[in-house]
N, C-alpha and C positions, 0 to 999 in steps of 0.2 A: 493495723496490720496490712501488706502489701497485697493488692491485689494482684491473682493467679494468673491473671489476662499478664497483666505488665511482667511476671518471671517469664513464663513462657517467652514471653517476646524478646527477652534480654537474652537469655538463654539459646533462641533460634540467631540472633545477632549475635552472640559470639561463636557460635559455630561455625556459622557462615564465616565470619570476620577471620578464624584460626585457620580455614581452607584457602580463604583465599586470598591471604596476608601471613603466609607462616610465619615470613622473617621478622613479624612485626609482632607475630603471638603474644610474647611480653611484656611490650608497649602499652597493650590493652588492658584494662583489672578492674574488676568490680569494687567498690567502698561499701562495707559491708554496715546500711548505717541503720538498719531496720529490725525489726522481728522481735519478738518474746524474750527477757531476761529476767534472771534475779535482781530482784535490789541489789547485792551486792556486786554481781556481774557488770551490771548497767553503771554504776558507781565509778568502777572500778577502769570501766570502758573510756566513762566519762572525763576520768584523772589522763586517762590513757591520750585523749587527743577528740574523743570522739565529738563530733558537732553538728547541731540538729538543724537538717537541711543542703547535707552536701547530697552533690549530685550522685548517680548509681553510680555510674563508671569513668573513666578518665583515658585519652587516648593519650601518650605522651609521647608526640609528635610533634617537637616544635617547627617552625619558620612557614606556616601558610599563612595566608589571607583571610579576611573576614570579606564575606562574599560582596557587599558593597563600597569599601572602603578600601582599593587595593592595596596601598600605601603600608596600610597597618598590617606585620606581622603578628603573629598571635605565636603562643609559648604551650600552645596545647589545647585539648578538647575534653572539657566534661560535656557530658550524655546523661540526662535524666527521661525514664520512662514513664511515661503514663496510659492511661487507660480510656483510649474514645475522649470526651471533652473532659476528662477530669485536670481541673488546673493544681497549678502550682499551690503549696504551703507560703503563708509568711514567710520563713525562714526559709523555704527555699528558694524564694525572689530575693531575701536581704544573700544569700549564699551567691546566689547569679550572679547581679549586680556588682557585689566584691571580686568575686575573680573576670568579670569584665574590665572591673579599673586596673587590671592588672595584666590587660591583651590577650585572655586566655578566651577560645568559644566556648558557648555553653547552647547546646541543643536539646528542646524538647521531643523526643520520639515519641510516636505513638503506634504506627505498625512498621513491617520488616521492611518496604520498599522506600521509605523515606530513611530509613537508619544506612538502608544500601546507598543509597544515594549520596546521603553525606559522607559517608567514609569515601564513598568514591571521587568524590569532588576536595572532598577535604586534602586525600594523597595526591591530586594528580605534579 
């Protein structure tokens, strides 16, 4: 189950993110790829598309930079949150990895001023 550290922090990041990026409000969504189901629900999720390891959320903003590589535009921003040094799942480094070979960023957060920062950087 999701640690309450990492909601809280997603939750203060899109607040923040909805005030001060209205036009962009939409752009930004959570993947809702966690929590308690029924067998059947979970099943049902599973038919549906669901896939263990995608990132929390997704910014969909295409044509920036990947911070050292100027060259390369990128097609968007997954956001996964964690908690203090908790790392990454398997599956969510083979999830990384995949939407890297495909130009997209993928950032790990862990508090609200490194999430500012890259949204800020990431729109300039």
């Amino acid at each position: 189950m999701r640690n309450l550290h990492e909601s809280r922090l997603q939750t203060n990041c899109v607040r923040w993110f909805d005030y001060s990026y209205p036009k962009l409000k939409l752009n930004l969504f959570s993947i809702p790829n966690e929590g308690a189901r029924t067998i059947a629900n979970g099943a049902r999720m599973k038919a549906q598309g669901r896939r263990a390891g995608t990132a929390d959320m997704f910014l969909a903003v295409p044509n920036h930079t990947f911070p050292l590589i100027k060259e390369i535009l990128c097609n968007g921003l997954f956001i996964e949150f964690k908690h203090g040094n908790a790392k990454q799942s398997e599956s969510q480094e083979s999830f990384q990895r995949a939407v890297q070979l495909e130009e997209y960023r993928y950032e790990v957060i862990t508090d609200f001023d490194q999430f500012k920062n890259l949204i800020e950087s990431y729109l300039l």
